[in-house]
Structure formats: structure tokens, C-alpha cells
N, C-alpha and C positions, 0 to 999 in steps of 0.2 A: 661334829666339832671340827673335826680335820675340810670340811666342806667349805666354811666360810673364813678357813686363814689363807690361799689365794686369794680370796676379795679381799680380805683386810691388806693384804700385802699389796692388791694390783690396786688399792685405793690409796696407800699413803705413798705408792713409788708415782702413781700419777699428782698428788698431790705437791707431791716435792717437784716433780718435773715442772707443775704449772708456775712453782714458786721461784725455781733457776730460770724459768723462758720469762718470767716478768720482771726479774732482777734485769738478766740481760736486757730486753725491751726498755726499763729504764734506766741503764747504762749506757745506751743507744743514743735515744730522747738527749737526755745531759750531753752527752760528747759533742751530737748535731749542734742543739742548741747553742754549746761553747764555739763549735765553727761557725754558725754563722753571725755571734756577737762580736767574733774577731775578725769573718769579712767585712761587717758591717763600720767597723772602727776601723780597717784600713782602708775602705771605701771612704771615709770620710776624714781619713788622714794625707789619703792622696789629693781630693777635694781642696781640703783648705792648703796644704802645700802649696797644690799649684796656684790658686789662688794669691797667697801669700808671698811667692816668687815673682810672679806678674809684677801685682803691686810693691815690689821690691824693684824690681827693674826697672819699672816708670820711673819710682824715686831718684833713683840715682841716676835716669838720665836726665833729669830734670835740673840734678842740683850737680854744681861743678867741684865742693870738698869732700874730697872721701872718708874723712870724717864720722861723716853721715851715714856711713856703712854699718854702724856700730847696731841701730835699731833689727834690720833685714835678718842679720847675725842673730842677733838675740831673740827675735821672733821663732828662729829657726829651732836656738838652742830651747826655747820654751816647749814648741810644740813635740820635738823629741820627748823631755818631759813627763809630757802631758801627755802622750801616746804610750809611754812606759808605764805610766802609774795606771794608766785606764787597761792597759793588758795586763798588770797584775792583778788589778782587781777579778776581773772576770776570771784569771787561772785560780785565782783563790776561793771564788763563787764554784767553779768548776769541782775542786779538794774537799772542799766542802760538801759540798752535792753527792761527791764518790762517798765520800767517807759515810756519810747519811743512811746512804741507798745498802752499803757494805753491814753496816750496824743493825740494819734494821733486816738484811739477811742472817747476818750472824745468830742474832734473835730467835730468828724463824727457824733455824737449824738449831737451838737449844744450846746455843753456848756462852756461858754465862757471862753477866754484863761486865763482869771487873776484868774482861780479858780486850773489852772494847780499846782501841785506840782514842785517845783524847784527841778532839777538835783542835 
């Protein structure tokens, strides 16, 4: 009797190890992931930037009322925007993903669902 409570013990402490090395392992995954959807949106924020500077400057050498400044400006303030809304998203995908991966350890460790954090 006393022979196989070591194996029951060296079986659920390697068990739970395997279950915290794969939480962390997709803890990992998710954080990576989230950096490089954010290199990858400011690779391509810098992109059309510059871009969008270029063809800003042509403009206005082109045309003699400054006036006309008002478009350059406002492309500007768009793509600001449009850069902040597209990095919340993914920090939100990001909270999401944690909070997923957290829940469903909590779980695994037997602790009952009504102590979960709501999405």
C-alpha cells in the first residue's frame, strides 16, 4: 500500500509540472505572436507614412495656396487613428488570449468556475 503512494505522488506532481510548462509555453506563443502583430502594424505604419509624406510634399510643391495643406494634415491625423484603433485591437485579442489560457489553467488546478474573471 505504502509502495505505490510515491508513484501516485511522482505521477500527479509530474503531471501538474507538464500542465504549468504548457500554460507557460502558451503564454509564450500569445505574447510572441502579439509582438510581432505589432512589428508588423508598425512596419506598415511607417510604410504608408512615409509614403503618404512623400506624396504630401509633392502636393504642396506643386500647388501655391496653403490652403491646400488641410488634406496632408488630415491624412495624418487619420492614419494616427487608424494605427491606434488597429493596436487596441490586437492588445484586446492579446487580454483575451491571457485570460482564456488563465481559465482554463484555473480549471486544470480545480478551482471552481464562479471564481473565473469575466471576459
Amino acid at each position: 500500500m505504502f509502495a505505490t503512494e510515491p508513484n501516485q505522488f511522482s505521477a500527479a506532481a509530474t503531471s501538474q509540472w507538464a500542465a504549468q510548462l504548457q500554460l507557460v509555453s502558451a503564454l509564450n506563443k500569445t505574447t510572441l505572436d502579439g509582438f510581432t502583430r505589432l512589428a508588423e502594424l508598425n512596419k506598415r505604419t511607417v510604410q504608408e507614412a512615409m509614403s503618404n509624406s512623400t506624396a504630401a510634399l509633392s502636393q504642396m510643391r506643386s500647388q501655391e495656396q496653403p490652403s491646400s495643406m488641410y488634406y496632408p494634415a488630415q491624412s495624418a491625423i487619420d492614419g494616427a487613428r487608424n494605427y491606434g484603433q488597429q493596436a487596441a485591437d490586437i492588445y484586446k485579442d492579446l487580454g483575451a488570449e491571457y485570460l482564456r489560457l488563465m481559465q482554463e489553467s484555473m480549471a486544470l488546478a480545480g478551482v471552481p468556475a464562479g471564481a473565473f474573471p469575466k471576459a
